[in-house]
C-alpha positions as CSV (number, residue, x, y, z in Angstrom):
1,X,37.3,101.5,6.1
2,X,41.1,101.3,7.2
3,X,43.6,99.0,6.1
4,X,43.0,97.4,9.9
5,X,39.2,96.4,9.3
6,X,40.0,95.2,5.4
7,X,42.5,92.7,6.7
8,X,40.2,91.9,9.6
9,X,37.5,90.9,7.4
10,X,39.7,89.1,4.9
11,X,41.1,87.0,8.0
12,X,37.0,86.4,9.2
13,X,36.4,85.2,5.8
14,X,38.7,83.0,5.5
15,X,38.6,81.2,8.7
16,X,34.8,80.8,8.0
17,X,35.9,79.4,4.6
18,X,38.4,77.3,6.1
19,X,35.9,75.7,8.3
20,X,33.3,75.3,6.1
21,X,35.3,73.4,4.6
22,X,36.3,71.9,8.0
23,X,32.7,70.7,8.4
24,X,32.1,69.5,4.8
25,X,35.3,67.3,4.9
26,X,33.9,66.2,8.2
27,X,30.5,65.4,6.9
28,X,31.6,63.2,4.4
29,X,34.0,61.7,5.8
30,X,31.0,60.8,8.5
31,X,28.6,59.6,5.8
32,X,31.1,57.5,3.9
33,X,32.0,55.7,7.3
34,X,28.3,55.3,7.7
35,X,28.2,54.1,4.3
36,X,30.9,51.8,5.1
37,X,29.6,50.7,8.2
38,X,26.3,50.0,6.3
39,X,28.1,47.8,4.1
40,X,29.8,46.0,6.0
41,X,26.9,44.8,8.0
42,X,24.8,44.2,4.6
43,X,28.2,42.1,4.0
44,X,27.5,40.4,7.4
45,X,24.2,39.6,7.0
46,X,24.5,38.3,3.5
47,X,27.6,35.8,4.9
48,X,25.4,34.7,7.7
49,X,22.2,34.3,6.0
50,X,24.6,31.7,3.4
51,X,25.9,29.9,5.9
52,X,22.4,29.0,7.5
53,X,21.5,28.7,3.9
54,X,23.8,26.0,3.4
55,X,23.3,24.5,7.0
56,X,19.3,24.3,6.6
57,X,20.1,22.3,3.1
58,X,20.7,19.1,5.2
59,X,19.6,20.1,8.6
60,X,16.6,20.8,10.5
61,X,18.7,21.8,13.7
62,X,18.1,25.1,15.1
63,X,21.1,24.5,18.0
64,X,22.9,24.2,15.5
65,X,22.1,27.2,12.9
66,X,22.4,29.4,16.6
67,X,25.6,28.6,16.7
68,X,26.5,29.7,13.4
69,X,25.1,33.2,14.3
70,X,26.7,33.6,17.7
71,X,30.4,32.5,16.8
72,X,30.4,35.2,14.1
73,X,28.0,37.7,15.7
74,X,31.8,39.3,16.7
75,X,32.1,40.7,13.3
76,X,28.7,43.0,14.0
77,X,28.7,44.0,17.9
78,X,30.6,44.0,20.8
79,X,29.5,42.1,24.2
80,X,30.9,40.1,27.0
81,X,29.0,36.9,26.9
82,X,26.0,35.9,24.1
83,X,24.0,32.8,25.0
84,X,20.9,30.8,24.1
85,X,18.0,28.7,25.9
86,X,16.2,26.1,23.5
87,X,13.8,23.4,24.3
88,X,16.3,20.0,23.6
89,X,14.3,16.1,24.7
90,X,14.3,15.9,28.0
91,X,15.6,19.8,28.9
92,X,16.4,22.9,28.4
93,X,19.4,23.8,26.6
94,X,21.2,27.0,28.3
95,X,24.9,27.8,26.4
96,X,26.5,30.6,26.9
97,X,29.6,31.9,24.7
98,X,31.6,34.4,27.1
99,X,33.8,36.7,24.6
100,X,35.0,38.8,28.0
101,X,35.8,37.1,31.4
102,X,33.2,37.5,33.6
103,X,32.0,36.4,36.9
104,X,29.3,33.8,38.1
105,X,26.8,36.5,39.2
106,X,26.7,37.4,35.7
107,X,26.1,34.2,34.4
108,X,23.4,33.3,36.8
109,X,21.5,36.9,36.4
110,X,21.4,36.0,32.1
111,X,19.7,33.0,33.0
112,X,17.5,34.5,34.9
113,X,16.6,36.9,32.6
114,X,16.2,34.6,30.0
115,X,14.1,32.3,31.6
116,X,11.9,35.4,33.2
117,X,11.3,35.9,28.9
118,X,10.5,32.2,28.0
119,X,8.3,32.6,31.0
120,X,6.5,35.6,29.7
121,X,6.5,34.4,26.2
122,X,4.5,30.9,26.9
123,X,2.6,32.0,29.8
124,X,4.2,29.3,31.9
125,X,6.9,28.7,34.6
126,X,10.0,27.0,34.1
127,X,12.3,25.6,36.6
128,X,16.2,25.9,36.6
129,X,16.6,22.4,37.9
130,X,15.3,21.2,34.4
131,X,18.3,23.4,33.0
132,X,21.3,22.1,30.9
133,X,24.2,24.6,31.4
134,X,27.3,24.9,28.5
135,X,29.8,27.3,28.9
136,X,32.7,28.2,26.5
137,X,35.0,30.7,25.9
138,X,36.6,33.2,28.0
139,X,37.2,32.2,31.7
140,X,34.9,33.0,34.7
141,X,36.4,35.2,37.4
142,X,34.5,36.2,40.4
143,X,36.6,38.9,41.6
144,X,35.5,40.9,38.0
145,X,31.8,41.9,39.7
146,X,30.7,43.6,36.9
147,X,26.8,43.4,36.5
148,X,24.9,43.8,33.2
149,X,24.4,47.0,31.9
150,X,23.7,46.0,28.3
151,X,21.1,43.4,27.4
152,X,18.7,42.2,24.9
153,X,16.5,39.0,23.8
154,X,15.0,37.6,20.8
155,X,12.7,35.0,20.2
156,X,13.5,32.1,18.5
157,X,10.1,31.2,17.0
158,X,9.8,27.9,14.6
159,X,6.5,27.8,12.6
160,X,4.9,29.8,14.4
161,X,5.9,28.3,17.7
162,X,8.8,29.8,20.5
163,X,11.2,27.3,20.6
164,X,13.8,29.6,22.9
165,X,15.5,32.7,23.2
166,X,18.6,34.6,21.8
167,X,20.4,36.8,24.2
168,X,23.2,39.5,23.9
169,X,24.8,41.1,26.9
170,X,27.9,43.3,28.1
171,X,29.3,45.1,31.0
172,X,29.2,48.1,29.4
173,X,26.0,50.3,29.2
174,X,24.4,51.8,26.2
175,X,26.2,49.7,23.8
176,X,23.2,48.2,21.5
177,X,21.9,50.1,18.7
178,X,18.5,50.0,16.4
179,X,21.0,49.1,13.5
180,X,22.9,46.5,15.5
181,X,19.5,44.6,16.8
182,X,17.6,45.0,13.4
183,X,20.2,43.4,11.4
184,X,20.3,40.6,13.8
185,X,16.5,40.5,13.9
186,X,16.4,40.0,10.3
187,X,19.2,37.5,10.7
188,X,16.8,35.2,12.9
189,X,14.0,36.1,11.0
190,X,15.1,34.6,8.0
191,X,16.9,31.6,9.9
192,X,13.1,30.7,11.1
193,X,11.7,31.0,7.9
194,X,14.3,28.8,6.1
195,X,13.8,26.1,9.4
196,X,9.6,26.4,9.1
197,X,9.6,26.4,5.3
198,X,11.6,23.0,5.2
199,X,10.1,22.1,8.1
200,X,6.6,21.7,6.1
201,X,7.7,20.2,3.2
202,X,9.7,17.4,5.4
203,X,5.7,17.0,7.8
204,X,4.4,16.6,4.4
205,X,6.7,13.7,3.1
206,X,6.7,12.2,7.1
207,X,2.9,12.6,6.5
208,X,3.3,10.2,3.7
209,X,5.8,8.0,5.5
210,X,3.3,8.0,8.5
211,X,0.4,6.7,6.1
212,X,2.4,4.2,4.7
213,X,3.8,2.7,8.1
214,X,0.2,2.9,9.8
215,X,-1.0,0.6,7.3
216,X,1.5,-2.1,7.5
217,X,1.3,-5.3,9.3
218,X,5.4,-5.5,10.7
219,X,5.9,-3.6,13.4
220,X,8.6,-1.0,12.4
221,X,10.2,1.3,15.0
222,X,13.1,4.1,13.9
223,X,15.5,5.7,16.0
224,X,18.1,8.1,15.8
225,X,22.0,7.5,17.1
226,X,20.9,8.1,20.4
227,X,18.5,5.8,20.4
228,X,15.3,8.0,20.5
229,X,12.3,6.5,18.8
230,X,11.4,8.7,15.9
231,X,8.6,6.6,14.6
232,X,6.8,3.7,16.2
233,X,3.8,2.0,14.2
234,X,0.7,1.0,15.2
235,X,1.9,-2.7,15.2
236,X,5.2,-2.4,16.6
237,X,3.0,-0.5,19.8
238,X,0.4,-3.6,19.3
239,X,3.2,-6.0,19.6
240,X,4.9,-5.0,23.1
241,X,1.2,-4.2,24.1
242,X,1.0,-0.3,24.0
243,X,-1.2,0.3,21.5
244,X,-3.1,3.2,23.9
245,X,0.3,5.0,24.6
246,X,0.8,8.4,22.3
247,X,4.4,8.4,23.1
248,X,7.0,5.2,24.0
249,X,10.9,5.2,24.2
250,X,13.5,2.6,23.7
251,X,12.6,1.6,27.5
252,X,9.4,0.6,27.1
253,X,10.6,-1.6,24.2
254,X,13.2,-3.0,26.4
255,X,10.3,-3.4,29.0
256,X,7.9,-4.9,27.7
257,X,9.9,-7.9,25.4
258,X,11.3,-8.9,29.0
259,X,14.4,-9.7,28.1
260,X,13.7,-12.2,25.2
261,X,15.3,-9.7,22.3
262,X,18.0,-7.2,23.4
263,X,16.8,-4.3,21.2
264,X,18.8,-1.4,22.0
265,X,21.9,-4.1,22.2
266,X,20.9,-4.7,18.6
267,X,20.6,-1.2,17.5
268,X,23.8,-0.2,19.0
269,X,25.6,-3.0,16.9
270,X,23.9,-2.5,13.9
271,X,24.5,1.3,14.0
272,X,27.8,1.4,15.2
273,X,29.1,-1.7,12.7
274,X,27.0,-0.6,9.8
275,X,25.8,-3.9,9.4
276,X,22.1,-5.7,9.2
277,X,21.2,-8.3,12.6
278,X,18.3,-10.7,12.2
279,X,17.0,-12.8,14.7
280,X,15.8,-16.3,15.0
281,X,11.8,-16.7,16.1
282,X,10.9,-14.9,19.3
283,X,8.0,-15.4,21.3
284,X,6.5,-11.9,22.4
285,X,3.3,-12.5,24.0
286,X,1.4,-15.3,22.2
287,X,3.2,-14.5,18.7
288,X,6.3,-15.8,17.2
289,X,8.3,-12.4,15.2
290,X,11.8,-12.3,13.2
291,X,13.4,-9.3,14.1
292,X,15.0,-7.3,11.6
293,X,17.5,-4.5,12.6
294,X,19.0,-2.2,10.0
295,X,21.2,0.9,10.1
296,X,19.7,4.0,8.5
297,X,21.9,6.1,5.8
298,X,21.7,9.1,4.0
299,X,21.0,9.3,0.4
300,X,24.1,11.4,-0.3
301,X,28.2,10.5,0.3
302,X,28.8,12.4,3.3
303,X,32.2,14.0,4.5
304,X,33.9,10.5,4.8
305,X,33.4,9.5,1.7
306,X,30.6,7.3,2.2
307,X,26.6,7.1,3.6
308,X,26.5,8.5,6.9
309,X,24.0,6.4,9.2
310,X,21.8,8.5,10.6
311,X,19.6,6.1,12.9
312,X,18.6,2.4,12.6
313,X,15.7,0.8,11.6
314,X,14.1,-2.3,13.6
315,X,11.3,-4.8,11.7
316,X,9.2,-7.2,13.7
317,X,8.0,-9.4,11.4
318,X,5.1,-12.1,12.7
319,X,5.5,-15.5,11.4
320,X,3.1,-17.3,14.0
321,X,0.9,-18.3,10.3
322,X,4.1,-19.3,8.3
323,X,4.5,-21.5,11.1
324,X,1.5,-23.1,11.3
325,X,1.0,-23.3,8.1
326,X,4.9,-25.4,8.6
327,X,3.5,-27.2,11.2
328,X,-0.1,-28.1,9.5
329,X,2.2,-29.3,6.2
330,X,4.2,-31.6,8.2
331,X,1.4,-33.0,10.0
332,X,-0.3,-33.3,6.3
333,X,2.8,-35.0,5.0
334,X,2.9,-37.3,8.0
335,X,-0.5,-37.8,6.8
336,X,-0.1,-38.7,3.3
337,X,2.5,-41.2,3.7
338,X,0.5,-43.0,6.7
339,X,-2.7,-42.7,4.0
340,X,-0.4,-44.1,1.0
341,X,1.6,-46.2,2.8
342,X,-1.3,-48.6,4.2
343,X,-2.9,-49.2,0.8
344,X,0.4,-49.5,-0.5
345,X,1.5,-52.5,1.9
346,X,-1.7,-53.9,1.5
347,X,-1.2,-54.3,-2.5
348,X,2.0,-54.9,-2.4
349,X,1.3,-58.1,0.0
350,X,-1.9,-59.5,-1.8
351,X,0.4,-59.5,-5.6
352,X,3.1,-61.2,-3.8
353,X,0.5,-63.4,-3.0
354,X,-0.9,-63.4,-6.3
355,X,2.4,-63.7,-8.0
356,X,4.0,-67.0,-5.7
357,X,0.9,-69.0,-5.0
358,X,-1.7,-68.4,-8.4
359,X,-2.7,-71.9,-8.3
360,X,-2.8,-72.7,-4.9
361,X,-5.6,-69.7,-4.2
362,X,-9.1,-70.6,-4.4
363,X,-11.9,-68.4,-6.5
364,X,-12.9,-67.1,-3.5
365,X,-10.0,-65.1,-1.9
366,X,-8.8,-64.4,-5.4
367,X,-12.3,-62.7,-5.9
368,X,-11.6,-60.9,-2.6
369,X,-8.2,-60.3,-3.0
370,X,-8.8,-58.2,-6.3
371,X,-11.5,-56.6,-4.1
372,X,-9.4,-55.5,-2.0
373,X,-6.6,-53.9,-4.4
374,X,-9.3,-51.9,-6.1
375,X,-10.7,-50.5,-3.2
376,X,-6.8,-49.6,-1.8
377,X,-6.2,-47.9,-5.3
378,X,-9.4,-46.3,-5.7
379,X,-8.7,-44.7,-1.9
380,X,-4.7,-43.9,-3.2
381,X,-6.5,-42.3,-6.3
382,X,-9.0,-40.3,-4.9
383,X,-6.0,-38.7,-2.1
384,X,-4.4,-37.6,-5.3
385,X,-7.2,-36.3,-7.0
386,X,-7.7,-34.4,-3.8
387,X,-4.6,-33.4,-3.7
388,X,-4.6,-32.4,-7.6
389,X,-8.1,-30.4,-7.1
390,X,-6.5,-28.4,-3.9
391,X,-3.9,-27.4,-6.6
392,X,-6.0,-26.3,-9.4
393,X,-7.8,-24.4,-6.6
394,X,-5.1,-22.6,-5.5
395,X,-3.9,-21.7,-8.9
396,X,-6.9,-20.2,-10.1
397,X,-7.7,-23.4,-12.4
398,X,-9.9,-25.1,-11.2
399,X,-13.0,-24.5,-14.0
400,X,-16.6,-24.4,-13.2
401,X,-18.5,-25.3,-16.4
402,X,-22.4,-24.6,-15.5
403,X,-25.5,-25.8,-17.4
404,X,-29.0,-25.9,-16.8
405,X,-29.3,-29.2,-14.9
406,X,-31.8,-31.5,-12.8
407,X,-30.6,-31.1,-9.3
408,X,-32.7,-33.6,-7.9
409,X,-31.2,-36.4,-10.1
410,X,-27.4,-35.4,-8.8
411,X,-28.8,-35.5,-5.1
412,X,-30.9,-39.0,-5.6
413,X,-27.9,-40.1,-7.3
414,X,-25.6,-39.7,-4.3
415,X,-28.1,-41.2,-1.8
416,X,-28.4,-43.9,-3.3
417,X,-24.6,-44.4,-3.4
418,X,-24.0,-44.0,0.1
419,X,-27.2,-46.0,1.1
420,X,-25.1,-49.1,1.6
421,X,-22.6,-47.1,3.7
422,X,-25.4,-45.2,6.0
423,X,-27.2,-49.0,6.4
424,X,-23.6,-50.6,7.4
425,X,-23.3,-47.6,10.1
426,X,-27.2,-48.4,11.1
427,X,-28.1,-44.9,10.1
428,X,-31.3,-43.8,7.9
429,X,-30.3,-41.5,5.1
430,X,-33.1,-39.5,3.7
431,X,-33.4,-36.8,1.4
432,X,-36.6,-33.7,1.0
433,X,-37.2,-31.7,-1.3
434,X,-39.2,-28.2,-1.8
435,X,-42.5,-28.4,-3.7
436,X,-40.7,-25.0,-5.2
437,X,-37.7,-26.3,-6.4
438,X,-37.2,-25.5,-10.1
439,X,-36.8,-28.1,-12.7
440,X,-33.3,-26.9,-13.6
441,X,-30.7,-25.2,-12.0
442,X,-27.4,-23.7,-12.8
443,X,-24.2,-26.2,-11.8
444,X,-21.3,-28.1,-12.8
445,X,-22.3,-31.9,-12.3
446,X,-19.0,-32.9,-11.4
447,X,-18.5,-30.0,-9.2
448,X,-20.9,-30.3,-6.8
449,X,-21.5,-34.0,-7.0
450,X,-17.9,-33.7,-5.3
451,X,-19.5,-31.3,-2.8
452,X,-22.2,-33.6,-1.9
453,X,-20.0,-36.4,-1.7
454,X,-18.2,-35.0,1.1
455,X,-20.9,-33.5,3.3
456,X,-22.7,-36.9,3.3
457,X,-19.8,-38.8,3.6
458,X,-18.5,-36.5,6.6
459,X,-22.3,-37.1,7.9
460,X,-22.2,-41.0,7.7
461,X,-18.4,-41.0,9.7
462,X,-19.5,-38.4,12.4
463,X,-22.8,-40.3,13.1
464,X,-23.5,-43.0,16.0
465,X,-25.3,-45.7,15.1
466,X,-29.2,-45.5,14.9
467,X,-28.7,-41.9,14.0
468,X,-30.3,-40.5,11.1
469,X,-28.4,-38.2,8.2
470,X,-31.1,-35.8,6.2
471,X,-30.4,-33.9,2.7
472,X,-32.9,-31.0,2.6
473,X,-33.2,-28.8,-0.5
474,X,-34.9,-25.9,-0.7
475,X,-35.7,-22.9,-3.0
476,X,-34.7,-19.8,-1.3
477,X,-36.6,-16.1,-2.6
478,X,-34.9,-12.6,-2.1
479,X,-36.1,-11.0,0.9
480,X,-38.0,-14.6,2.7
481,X,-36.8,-15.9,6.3
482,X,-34.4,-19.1,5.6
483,X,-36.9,-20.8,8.6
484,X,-40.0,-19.7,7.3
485,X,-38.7,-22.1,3.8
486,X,-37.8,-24.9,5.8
487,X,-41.3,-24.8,7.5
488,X,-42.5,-26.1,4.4
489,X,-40.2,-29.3,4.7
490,X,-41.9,-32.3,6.2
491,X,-38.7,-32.7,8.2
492,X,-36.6,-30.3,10.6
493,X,-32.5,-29.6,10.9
494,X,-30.9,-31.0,13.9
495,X,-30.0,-28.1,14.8
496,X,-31.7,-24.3,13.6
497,X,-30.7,-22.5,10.8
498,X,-30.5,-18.7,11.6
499,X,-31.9,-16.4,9.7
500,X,-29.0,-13.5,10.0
501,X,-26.8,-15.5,8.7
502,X,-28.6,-15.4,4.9
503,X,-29.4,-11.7,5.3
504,X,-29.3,-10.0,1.5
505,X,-28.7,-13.9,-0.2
506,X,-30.2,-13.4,-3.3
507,X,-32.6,-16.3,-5.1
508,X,-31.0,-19.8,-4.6
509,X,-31.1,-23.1,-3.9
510,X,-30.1,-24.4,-0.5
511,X,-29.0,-27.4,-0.2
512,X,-28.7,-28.7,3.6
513,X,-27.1,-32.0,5.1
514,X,-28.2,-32.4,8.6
515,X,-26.9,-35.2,11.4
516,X,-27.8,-36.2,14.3
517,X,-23.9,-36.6,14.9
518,X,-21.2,-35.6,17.5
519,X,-21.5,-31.8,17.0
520,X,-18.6,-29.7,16.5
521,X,-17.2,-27.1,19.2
522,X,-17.6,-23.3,18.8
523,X,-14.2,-22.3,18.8
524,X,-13.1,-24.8,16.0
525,X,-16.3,-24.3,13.4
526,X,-13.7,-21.6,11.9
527,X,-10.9,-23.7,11.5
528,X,-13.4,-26.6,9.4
529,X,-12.8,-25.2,5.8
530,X,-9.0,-24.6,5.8
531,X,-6.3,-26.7,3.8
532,X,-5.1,-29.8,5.9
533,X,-7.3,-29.1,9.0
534,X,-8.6,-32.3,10.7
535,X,-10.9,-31.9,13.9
536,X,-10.3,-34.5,16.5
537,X,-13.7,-35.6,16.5
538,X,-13.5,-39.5,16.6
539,X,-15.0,-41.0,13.3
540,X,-17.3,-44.0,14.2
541,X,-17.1,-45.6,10.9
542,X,-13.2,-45.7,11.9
543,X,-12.5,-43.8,9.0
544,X,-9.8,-40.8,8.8
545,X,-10.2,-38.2,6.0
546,X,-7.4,-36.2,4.8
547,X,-8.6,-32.7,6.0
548,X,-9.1,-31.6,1.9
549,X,-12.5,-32.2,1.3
550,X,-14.1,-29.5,2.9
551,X,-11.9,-27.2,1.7
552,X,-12.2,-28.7,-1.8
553,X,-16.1,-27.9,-1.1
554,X,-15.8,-24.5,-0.7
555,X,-14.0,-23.6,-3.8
556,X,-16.4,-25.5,-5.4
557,X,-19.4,-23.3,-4.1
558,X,-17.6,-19.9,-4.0
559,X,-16.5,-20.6,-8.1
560,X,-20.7,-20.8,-8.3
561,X,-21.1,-17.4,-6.8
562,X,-22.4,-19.0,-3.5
563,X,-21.4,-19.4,0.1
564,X,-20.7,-22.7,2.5
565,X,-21.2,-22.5,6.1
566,X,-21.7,-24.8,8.8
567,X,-24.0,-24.3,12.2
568,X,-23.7,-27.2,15.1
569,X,-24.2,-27.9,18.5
570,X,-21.8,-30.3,20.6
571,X,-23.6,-33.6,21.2
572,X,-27.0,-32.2,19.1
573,X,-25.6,-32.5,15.6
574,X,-24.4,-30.3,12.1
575,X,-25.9,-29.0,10.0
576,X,-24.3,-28.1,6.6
577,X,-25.1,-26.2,4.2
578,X,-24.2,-24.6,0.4
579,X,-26.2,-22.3,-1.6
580,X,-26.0,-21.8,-5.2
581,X,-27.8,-18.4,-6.5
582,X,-29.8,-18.9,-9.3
């Protein structure tokens, strides 16, 4: 081998060397940019998937976490314009971000696109007239007319459901990479999970909330600071008279209170003032409400320093019983002082008689005279007594002390006391008994003495003349028909007992006080056993009650364990009855 080839060889060699080492310098300088590429998009993602981290914290709102990803998704990929479509209220949200000026035509052929992939994606078509376009960034020229030659979507799926579409495009073709696409895959992916995973712990709390508000009488209604009813309760629907509807907004508030209460006025106030509005009584159908309005706050100090508000709140509260119940205690008070005030004058006249003319006054009208001060102070004492027993009632004091006792003695007893009254009025007053009554029963004396009292004296005022009033008792078995017991009575009711209405009564005694009377209308029967109530029935005897004793009556019964109930018929008669389970 010459000199020649030797040197040949060497200068082979050492080229091949040289660019071995060419291509190993090469090859890692390519796999640590790839390293460094891969690194800086693990960086990326990391930063991104914080911020939505710390977004979702507070925030349910996927326009919002999309925007987080498209103003930085310049750190990861180029493109001319990235853009969204989500589902907002009323329609659909289209913003595009243009990074690179481009021209209408492009614009209008993304939309397209996109909505050609929310079509395909829910089976359904959508129209661009229901389309809310935001543009920001770079400027559109026209004269550009460059088309799209690089484009992609992903879905934006919430819990399972598509909610819109994510969209990345350029003028350039070829641009987007596996790498590129699966990072920001992963990106969304994890953005939806963080959204659906709060998303079910907040349905599970609202689920709560829902339960809660459901069940309440005031009609409660919450918006947010647009306005947009986030919860409406059963009542507040029931109240404006939309209880069918599934869905109402402010308007059909504003609607249906016909201009009586200026709602949204209210809420904008409130809201915007940060302060609490209540109204006086409005009339909303055939119900009088106070309506509440409130400004809703976070739990935490916001940026500002303080609570941000958050929606408002409003409360329709019915007060149509509180003011009855105001109305029936003024009548009552009116009541009282025209019931005190009578025996009172009358008193007070006769013992400034007494006092100035003693001598002068024969036996005779002093005899009457003293008559009538002890029958004006017995009336005065038994309206307080009333008044007194109506207050034990109500406080849960009123004892029943029951021993075994002779019933029939307790009823003959009152008969014979309000003979005198039933032969002034020209009425018979009568009283049968069952052949099966036992010889004792259960009761307080005093108790239902009182009850007695007042169904026969009630009898005796509501009775015309030649009328008859008739106490029936009657031993009542488990499982027996209330008429088959009466049967064996030598006299009837005026008016049938029914025998639904003692359906599952247990063993008792019945005791009954008939008349042949006025009767009392259907529609005010339920109104006969409240506080203060007084029927306008005209008393022939010319005597006016106070509106206690019936109600007196049946905490008398119900503190035996039994029931009081009344059936009549308008111009037939009453019937009233109490039973007292043995």
């Amino acid at each position: 081998m010459t000199l020649t080839s030797i040197l040949f060889f060497i200068l082979v060699g050492g080229l091949a060397v040289s660019i071995y080492h060419l291509i190993s310098d090469y090859r890692a300088k390519q796999a640590l940019f790839k390293r460094e590429e891969d690194i800086s998009r693990r960086m990326y993602e990391l930063s991104i998937l914080k911020e939505i981290g710390d977004r979702v914290g507070y925030s349910l709102d996927v326009q919002q976490i999309i925007d987080v990803i498209i103003n930085t998704l310049g750190q990861l990929i180029d493109y001319s314009a990235v853009s969204y479509m989500l589902f907002g209220q009323e329609k659909i949200i289209f913003k595009i971000h243009l990074e690179k000026s481009v021209h209408r035509g492009f614009i209008d052929d993304i939309k397209g696109r996109m909505l050609g992939s929310l079509s395909a994606l829910l089976d359904r078509e959508f129209s661009e007239k229901n389309i809310k376009e935001i543009i920001s960034g770079a400027i559109i020229i026209n004269e550009l007319n460059e088309p799209v030659r690089s484009f992609f979507n992903i879905p934006l799926v919430i819990d399972e459901k598509v909610v819109g579409v994510l969209t990345i495009a350029d003028t350039k073709s070829g641009l987007y990479k596996e790498e590129e696409m699966t990072i920001l895959y992963k990106i969304i992916q994890q953005a939806s999970k963080a959204v659906t995973s709060l998303q079910g712990v907040i349905k599970t709390e609202q689920a709560k909330v829902n339960a809660m508000m459901e069940s309440m009488a005031d009609g409660v209604v919450m918006t947010d600071t647009d306005y947009r009813i986030l919860v409406a309760n059963p009542s507040a629907k029931s109240i404006i008279g939309l209880s069918a509807k599934e869905s109402i907004t402010i308007f059909d508030f504003i609607d249906n209170l016909e201009g009586k209460f200026d709602m949204r006025g209210k809420l904008e106030e409130s809201v915007k003032l940060d302060k609490a509005f209540k109204s006086d009584e409005v009339l909303i159908k055939d119900k009088f409400y106070k309506i509440f309005v409130f400004p809703v706050k976070t739990s935490t100090v916001g940026a500002s320093g303080g609570k941000d508000i958050i929606g408002g709140v409003v409360i329709f509260h019915d007060v149509t019983a509180e003011r009855a119940i105001e109305q029936i205690r003024e009548q009552f008070t009116s009541m009282i002082v025209h019931e005190l005030r009578t025996p009172l004058s009358g008193i007070n006249k006769i013992s400034e008689l007494l006092r100035d003319g003693q001598d002068k006054i024969e036996k005779k009208d002093f005899d009457e005279y003293v008559k009538l001060i002890n029958t004006d102070s017995s009336s005065m004492l038994e309206l307080v007594n009333d008044i007194l027993d109506i207050a034990k009632l109500e406080a849960g004091k009123f004892d029943i002390k029951k021993e075994p006792t002779d019933l029939r003695k307790i009823v003959d007893n009152r008969i014979d006391f309000f003979r005198p009254s039933a032969t002034d009025a020209k009425l018979s007053l009568n009283v049968v008994y069952d052949n099966e009554m036992p010889a004792l029963v259960p009761i307080d004396q005093a108790g239902i003495k009182q009850v007695l009292n007042n169904l026969i004296s009630n009898s005796i005022k509501f009775t015309k003349a030649d009328g008859s009033v008739e106490v029936l008792v009657v031993h009542h078995k488990a499982d027996s028909k209330i008429t088959d017991e009466f049967t064996r009575l030598s006299c009837k009711t005026s008016v049938p007992l029914h025998d639904e209405s003692f359906v599952g009564f247990p063993e008792s005694i019945i005791v009954a006080v008939s008349d042949t009377g006025s009767g009392i209308e259907e529609n005010n029967i339920k109104e006969l056993f409240s506080k203060f109530k007084q029927l306008g029935n005209k008393s022939e005897t010319g005597v006016k009650g106070t509106g206690l004793g019936l109600a007196i009556a049946k905490g008398i019964v119900e503190g035996h364990g039994g029931t009081i109930g009344v059936v009549s018929e308008a111009g037939v008669g009453s019937v009233f009855y109490f039973v007292l389970p043995l």
